[in-house]
N, C-alpha and C positions, 0 to 999 in steps of 0.2 A: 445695795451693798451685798456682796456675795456672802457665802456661810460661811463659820468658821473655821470650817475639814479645808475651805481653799485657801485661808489666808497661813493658817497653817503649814500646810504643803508649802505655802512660798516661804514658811523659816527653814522647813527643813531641806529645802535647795541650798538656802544659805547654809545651811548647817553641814553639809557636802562638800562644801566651797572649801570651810573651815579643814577637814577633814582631808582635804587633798592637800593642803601646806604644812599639815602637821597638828595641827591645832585642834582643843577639844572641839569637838564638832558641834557646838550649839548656834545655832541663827533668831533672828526675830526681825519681825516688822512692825513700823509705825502705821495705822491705817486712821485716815480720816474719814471718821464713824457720818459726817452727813454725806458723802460721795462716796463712800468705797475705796478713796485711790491707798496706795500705797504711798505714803510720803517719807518714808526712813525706813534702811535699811542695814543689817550690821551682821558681822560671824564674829567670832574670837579672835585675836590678832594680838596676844601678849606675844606670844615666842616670836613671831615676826616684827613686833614693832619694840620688844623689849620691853612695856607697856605693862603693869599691871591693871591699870585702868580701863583697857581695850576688850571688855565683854558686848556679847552683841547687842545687849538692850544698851549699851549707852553710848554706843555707835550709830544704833539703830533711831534714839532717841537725838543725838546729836545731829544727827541728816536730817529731821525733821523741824527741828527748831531752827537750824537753816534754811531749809525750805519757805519755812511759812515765816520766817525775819521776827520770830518770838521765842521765848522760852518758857511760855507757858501753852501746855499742850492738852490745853480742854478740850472735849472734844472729841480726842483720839483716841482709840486703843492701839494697845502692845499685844503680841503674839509674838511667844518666845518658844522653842522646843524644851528648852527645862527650867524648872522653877529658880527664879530669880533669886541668887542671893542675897544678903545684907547691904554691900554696897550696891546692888541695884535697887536692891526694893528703895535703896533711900533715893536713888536718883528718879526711882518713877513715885514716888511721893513729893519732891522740887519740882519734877516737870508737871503736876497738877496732871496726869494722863488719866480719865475717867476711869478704863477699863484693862484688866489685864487677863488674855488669857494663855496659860503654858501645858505644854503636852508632859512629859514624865515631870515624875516627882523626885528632889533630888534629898536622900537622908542623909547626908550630912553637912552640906549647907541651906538647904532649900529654907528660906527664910521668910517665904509667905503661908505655910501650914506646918513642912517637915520639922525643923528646929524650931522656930519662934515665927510668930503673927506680928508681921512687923506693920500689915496695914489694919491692926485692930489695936496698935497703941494709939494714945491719945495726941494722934501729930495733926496738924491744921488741914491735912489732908487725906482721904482714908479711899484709895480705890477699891473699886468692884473688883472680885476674879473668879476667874472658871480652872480648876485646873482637869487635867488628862484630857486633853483636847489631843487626840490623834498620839495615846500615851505609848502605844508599843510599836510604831515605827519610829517617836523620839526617843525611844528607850532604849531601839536595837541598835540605832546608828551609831548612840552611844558604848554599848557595847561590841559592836567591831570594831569600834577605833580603838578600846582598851585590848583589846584581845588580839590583834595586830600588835599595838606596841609591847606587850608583855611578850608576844612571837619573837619578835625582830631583839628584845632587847635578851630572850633567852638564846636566840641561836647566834647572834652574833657577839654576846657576850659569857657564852661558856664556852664549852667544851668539843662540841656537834662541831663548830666553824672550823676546829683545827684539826678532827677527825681524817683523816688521809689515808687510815686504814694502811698505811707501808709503811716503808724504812724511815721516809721523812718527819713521820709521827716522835720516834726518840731523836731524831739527829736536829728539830727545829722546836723541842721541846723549853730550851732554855728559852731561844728567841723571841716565843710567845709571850712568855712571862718578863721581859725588858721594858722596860718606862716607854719607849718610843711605838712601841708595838700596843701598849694598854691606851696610851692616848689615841694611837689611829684606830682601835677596835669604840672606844668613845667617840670618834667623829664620825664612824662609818655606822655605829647604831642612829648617830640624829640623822645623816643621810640618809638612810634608808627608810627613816620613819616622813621627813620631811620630802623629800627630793624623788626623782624617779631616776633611779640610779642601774647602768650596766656593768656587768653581767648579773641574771639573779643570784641574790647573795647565798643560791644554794651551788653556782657554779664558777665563784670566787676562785676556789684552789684546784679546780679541773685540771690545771697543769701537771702539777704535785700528786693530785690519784690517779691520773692515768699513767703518768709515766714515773716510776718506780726511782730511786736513787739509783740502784745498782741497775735499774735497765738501761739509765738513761746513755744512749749513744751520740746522738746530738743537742745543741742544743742552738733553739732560732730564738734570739730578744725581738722584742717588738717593744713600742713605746709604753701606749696606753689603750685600754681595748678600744673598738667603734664604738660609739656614743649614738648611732642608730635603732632604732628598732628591732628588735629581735636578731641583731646581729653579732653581736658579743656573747658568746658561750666559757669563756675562761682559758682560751687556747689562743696564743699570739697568732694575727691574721687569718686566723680560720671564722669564719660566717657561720651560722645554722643551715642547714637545707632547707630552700625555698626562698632563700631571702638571696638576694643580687649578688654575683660576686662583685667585689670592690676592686677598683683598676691595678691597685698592687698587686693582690692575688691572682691575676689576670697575670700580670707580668713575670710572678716569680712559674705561675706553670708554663709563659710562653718560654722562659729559660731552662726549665726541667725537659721539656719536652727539645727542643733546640741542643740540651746536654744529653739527655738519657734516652730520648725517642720515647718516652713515656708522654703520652696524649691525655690530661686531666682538661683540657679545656670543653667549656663547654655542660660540662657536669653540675659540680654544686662548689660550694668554698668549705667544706666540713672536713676540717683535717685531722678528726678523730681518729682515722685509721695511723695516719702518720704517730699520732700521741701514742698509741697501743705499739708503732713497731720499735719505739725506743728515743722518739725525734721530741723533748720539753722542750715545747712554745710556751714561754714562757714572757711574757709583760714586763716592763718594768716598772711599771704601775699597774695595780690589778684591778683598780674601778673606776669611773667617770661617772661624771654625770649624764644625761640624756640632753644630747646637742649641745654640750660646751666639751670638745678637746680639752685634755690637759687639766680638767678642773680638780682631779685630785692629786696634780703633782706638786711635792712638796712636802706631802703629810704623813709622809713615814713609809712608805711600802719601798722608796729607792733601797732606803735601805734593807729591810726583810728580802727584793730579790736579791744584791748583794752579797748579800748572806747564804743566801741558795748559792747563789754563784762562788761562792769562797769556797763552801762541802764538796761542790765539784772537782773544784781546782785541786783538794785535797785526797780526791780518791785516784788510786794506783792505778784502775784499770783506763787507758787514755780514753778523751770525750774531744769532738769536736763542735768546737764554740763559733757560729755561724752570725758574726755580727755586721748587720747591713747601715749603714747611714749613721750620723755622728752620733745619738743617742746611744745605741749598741755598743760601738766602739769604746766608748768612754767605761764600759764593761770591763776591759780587754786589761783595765791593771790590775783586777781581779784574781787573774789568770797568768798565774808564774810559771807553774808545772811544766817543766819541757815534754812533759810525757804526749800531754795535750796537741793540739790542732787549732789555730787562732784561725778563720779566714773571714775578709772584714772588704768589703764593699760599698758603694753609694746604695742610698735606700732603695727599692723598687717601685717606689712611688713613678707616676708618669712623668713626674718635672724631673727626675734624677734618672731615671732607669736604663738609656741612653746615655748615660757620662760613664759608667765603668757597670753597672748590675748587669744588662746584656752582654752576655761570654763571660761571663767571670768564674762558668763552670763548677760552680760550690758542689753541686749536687754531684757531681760522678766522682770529685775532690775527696770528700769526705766518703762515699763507698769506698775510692783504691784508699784512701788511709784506714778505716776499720779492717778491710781486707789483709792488709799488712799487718796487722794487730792481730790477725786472727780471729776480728769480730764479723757476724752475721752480717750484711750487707742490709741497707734499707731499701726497702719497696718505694718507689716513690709516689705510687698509684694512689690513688684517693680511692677505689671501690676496689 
């Protein structure tokens, strides 16, 4: 039988496990004290399973009384990362489990020394225990997971998220404060805590700080960010540098370049310089999950861009609203103001880009119409 520093470690794997779904990060194992094996194994699993019953000793303990076709579990020890509460210590006194050892100690429910010695009442059953077995890497894991969610649940539930530092700060100030807006910052704290969710949720409103209300000269919808890896930075079809550009973005420069003679291919997909020359890319959903499309639409942001798009529609000096493919479009009743510029195309995606996106000229469109206006022209250059 191996020591207890290694059966240990094998809770606090689980206890990682825990800690990637959202869940307090505690683990434990069943080991069967004459072989060494591991025969049950458990993490935390209430918020996933809706479960108040789902702690890791009696998950842990549950896999093992299946294993061995008993429910009595002499024999065995338990190794848990933190001291077992009341409802376990009672399940590991039913399961007759000889030994229990746990790493931190927990004071305010810890219910085999912390609070109360529940296996030195007078129950038919009284196990052995060791506790701080490997107590300050169960003790740290547990405090980065609080320290994480106490981050996640300050920055996306105050004041920092809506920080924009411009004009949009008093013009989207009511917005923020609307029912539909306090539920979706509610759903977007459990995602971020739970889920691995793009863009980071410090580049959520990139759109909005980089491009000013009053600077905005265009503006491109896009759906929902990339749900790839490091590819969604907060700016509609624009990529990070170093990551692939993505076949639309491929398409709309083979179209600038084909309109303007401006040559972006081949470079990188970071259309930050466009954000700074006046151009909000702007989403019509501003998170996803990582590899599900679409998984945040529905839950409130249609409307918050909406919204954006309404302030637009309502300032004097004219904008032109660049909507590609049906989702954009549907933008387009938004936008009354005759002052404005609608121009509205199939998406540049590879299956569409060929039906009317190639030629359709947006980009020299919208310079002669700012020109007209007397506005600055855009760059369409990426460096």
């Amino acid at each position: 039988m191996k020591d207890n520093l290694y059966y240990m470690n094998k809770a606090l794997e689980l206890a990682a496990r825990a800690a990637d779904i959202g869940e307090v990060p505690v683990g434990a194992v069943v080991v069967c004290n004459d072989t060494g094996e591991i025969i049950g194994c458990g993490f935390n699993r209430r918020e996933c399973d809706f479960n108040p019953l789902a702690h890791a000793e009696i998950e842990a303990i549950y896999q093992a009384s299946q294993k061995l076709g008993r429910w009595r579990l002499s024999g065995c020890s338990l190794y848990v990362t933190l001291e077992p509460c009341a409802m376990c210590c009672g399940a590991i006194i039913n399961s007759r489990i000889d030994y229990v050892f746990f790493g931190a100690y927990d004071k305010k429910s810890g219910s085999v020394v912390s609070v109360q010695q529940m296996f030195s009442l007078p129950y038919n059953h009284k196990p052995q225990f060791t506790g701080g077995i490997a107590e300050t890497q169960c003790a740290e894991i547990l405090s980065a997971f609080f320290r994480k969610i106490r981050f996640i649940s300050s920055y996306l539930g105050g004041s920092k998220m809506v920080s924009l530092e411009n004009e949009w700060d008093s013009l989207l100030k009511d917005e923020f404060e609307k029912d539909y807006y306090k539920n979706l910052r509610k759903f977007l704290i459990t995602e971020y805590k739970t889920q691995t969710i793009y863009p980071n949720m410090y580049n959520i409103f990139n759109a909005l700080k980089y491009t000013s209300y009053n600077d905005v000269k265009a503006v491109i919808i896009g759906q929902d960010p990339y749900h790839g890896l490091n590819q969604a930075h907060g700016l509609s079809f624009s990529v990070q540098k170093g990551v692939a550009v993505p076949p639309s973005l491929v398409n709309i420069f083979k179209e600038i370049k084909a309109d303007t003679g401006i040559d972006n291919l081949g470079k990188h997909g970071d259309l930050t310089k466009w954000a700074k020359e006046g151009v909000l890319l702007l989403n019509s959903v501003l998170t996803v999950r990582a590899g599900q499309a679409n998984s945040h639409k529905g839950k409130g942001w249609e409307k918050f861009t909406d919204s954006v798009i309404s302030l637009l529609n309502q300032r004097e000096k004219p904008v032109v609203f660049i909507l590609w493919g049906a989702n954009a479009r549907n933008k387009a009743v938004y936008i009354t103001n005759p002052k404005h510029l609608v121009l509205t195309s199939v998406h540049p995606s590879p299956l569409s880009a060929f039906n009317g996106f190639f030629g359709n000229h947006h980009f020299s469109k919208t310079n002669e119409f700012l020109k007209n206006n007397g506005i600055e022209e855009i760059d369409w250059s990426i460096d």
